[in-house]
N, C-alpha and C positions, 0 to 999 in steps of 0.2 A: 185324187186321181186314181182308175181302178187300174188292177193289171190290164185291161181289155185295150182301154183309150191311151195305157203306153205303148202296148205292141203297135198300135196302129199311128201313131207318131214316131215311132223306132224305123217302122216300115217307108213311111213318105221321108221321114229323113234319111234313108238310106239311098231312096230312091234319086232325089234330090242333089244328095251328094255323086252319086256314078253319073247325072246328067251335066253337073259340072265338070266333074273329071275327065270323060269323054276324050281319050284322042281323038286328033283329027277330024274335029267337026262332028263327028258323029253321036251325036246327045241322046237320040233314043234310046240308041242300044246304049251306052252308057246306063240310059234312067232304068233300064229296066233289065242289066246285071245288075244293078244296086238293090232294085226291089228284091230280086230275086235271093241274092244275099241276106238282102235284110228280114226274107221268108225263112232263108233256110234258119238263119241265126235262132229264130223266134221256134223254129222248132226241134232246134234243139235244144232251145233252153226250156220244152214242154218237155222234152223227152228226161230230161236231170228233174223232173219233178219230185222225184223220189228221192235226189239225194239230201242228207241231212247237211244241215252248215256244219254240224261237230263233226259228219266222217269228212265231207271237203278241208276243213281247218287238218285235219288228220293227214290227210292224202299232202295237203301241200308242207304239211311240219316235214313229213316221210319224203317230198322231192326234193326239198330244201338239207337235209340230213344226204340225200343221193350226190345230188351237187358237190356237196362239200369233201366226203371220203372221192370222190372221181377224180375231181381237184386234187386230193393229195396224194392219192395212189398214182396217177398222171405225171407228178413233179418226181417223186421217186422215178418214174423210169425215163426221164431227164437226164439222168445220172449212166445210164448208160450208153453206152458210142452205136447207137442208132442214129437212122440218117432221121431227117424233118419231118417227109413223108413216113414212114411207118409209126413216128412220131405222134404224128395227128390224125393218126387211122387209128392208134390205141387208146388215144383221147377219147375221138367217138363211141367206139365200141365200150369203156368204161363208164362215158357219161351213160348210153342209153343201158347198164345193166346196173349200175348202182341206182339210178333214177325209177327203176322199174319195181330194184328189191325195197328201195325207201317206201317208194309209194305203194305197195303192197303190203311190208308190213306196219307200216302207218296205220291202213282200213284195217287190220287185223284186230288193231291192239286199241282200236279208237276208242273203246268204252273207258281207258289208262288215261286219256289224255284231257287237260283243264286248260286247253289254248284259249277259247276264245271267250267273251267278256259275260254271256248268260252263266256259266259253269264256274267264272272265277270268283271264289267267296275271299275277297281282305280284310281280314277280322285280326286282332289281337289273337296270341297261342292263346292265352290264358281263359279268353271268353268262348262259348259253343254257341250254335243257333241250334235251335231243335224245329226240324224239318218233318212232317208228318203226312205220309201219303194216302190218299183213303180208296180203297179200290172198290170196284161196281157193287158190290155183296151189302157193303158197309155204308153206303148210300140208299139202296132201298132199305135195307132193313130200319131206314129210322131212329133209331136207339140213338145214333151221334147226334140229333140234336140236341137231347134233354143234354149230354154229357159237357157239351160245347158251353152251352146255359149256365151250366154250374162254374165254369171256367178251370175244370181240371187239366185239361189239353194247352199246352202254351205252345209259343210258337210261332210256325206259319204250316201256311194249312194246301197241298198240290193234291192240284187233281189234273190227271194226267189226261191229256187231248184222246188217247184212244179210249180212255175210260170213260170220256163223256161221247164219243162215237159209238161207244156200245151203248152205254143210256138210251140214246136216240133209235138206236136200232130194236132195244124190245119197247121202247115206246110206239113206236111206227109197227109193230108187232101186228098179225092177226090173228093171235091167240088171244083173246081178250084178257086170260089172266094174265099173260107177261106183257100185256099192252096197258093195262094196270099197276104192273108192279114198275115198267119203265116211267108212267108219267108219275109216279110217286116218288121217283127217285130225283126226279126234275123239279120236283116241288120242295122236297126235302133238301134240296141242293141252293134253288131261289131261298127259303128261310132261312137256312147256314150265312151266305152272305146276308141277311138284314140284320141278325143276331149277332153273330162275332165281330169283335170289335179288329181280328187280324181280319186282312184281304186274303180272298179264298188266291191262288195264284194257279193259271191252268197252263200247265205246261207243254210247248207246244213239239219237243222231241217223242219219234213215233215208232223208230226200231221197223223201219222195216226189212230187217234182212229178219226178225222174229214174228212167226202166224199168234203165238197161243197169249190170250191176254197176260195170265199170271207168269209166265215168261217176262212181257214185255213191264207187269210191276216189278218184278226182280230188279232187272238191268236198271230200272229208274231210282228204287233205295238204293242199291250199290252204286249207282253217278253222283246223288244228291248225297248221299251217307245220311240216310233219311229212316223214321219208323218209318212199318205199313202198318195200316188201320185195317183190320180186317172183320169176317165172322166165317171166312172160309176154314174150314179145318183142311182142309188137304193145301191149300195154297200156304196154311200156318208151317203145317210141315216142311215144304219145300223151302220156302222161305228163311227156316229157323237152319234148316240143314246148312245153306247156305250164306249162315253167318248173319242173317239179317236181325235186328230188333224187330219183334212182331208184338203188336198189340191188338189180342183179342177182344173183342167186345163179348164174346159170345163166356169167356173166361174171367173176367171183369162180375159179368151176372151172377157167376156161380160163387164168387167170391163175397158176393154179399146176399146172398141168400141167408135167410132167418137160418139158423143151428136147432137141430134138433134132436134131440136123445132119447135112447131107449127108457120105454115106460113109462113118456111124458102121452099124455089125451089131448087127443083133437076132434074136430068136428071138421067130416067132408061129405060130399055130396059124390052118388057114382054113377059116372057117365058110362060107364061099356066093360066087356068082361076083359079079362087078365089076359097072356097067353099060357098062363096054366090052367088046371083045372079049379073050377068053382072061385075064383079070382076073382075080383072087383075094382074097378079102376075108376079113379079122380085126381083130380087137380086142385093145387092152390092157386090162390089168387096169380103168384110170380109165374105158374107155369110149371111149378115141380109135380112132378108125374107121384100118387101115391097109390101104392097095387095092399089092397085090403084082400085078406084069406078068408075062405068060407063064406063069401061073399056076395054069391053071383044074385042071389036071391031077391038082395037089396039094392039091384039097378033102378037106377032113377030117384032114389031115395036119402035124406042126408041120413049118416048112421054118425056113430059117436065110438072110435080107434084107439088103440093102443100101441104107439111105435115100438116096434120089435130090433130095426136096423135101419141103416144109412148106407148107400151105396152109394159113393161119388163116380161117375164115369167122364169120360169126354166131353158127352155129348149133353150132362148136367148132371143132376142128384135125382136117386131114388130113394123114396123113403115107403120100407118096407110094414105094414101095420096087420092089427088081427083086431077082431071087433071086441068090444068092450063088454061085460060081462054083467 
């Protein structure tokens, strides 16, 4: 049954029942406050679209917690020689301000709270589950299949409902290169599940009081106490700041790059000039950037190097060489 065909069964049953209810004979108007009701009901509950089951579970832990201090603050002044009336005017006045401060800061503090049954994990202390998030960067980029194949990743594997709304959205792209890189991400996504023997699990909290996606991965490792899967460097950093386990693929690579030492030969080929003078630039196979001196001469050409230095950076290895003699 869809949402559609219950609104519309919600609505004639409401309608239906105000034609029964009906005082005094009068059944229309009855049938058609009921509809009417049973209209407004229906839009309001389009209009709570937004809200999540965790901040409602939140909102109502916080009116429940309201309740309870009104109640006892209420019985204390019980205790003194007030009459009945002023009595139950400071009952009111206490339920609706502790009810207001519960449920307020309930939605404050809801990313704190594990009420309700998707967030509650009952495991032994002694055992962990390792929880692995994988954000947009680290879906197109590919590389997580082959690593998934090898089975170094264990676990369970979330992909978060906004990060496949964004897939969809540079898939649906009219830039054709991000209309590219989006269905590659979707592809790489369908062979993840045929491959992994875990269930990909897609999670369907969406943060919307937060716009920016790497935002809304944060708030999702800090719920789940989860890695992130990434190849973002600036979302690494934000992430790492704020406590989170980050695992870079893009640091993973650099980690197993072939070692190479001053004065060892090599053979490369040079595709374009340095940004110094008379500089010479190629690549290995893996993608390491190697900048050849006195160079420029020999673009297009393989020449035969002599490693002079290693620079590891961030953003990978450079391996600095001079031509061979």
């Amino acid at each position: 049954m869809n949402l559609l065909l219950l609104r519309i069964l919600f609505v004639v049953g409401s309608a239906i029942v105000g034609y029964q209810m009906a005082p005094g004979g009068s059944f229309l108007i009855g049938g058609v406050i009921g509809l009417v009701a049973g209209a407004g009901i229906i839009l309001m509950e389009i209009g709570m679209g937004r809200v999540s089951v965790r901040g409602l579970s939140s909102a109502v832990f916080g009116l429940l917690l309201g309740l309870l201090m009104a109640k006892l603050v209420a019985d204390a002044f019980s205790l003194a020689p007030i009459s009945e009336s002023a009595r139950s005017l400071i009952r009111v006045i206490l339920t609706l301000i502790f009810c207001y401060l519960g449920m307020s800061i309930g939605l404050r503090g809801k990313d704190e709270f594990n009420l309700i049954i998707p967030y509650v994990r009952l495991r032994r202390q002694d055992q962990s589950e390792d929880v692995t998030v994988f954000d947009t960067s680290v879906i197109i980029d590919g590389r997580i299949l082959d690593i998934i194949k090898t089975k170094f990743l264990d676990g369970k594997y979330v992909i978060p409902k906004f990060v496949l709304k964004e897939l969809q959205q540079i898939a649906d792209s009219t830039d054709p290169i991000k209309r590219q890189r989006g269905r590659r991400g979707l592809e790489i996504l369908h062979a993840i599940q045929k491959e992994s023997a875990q269930a990909i699990m897609f999670h369907e909290e969406e943060f919307p009081e937060t716009r920016e996606v790497d935002a809304k991965l944060v708030k999702m490792g800090k719920l789940l106490d989860a890695k992130l899967l990434t190849v973002d460097f600036n979302l690494n950093r934000v992430a790492s700041l704020q406590g989170l386990k980050i695992l870079n693929i893009n640091e993973l690579a650099n980690a197993l790059k072939p070692v190479v030492f001053p004065g060892e030969q090599m053979q490369i080929k040079l595709i374009k000039e340095g940004k110094e003078h008379n500089q010479g630039v190629g690549y290995l196979d893996d993608g390491t950037m190697v900048v050849v001196e006195d160079a420029r001469r020999h673009i297009g050409q393989e020449v035969k190097v002599v490693v002079t230095s290693v620079l590891q950076t961030q953003a990978g290895r450079m391996i600095f060489t001079k031509l061979e003699k």
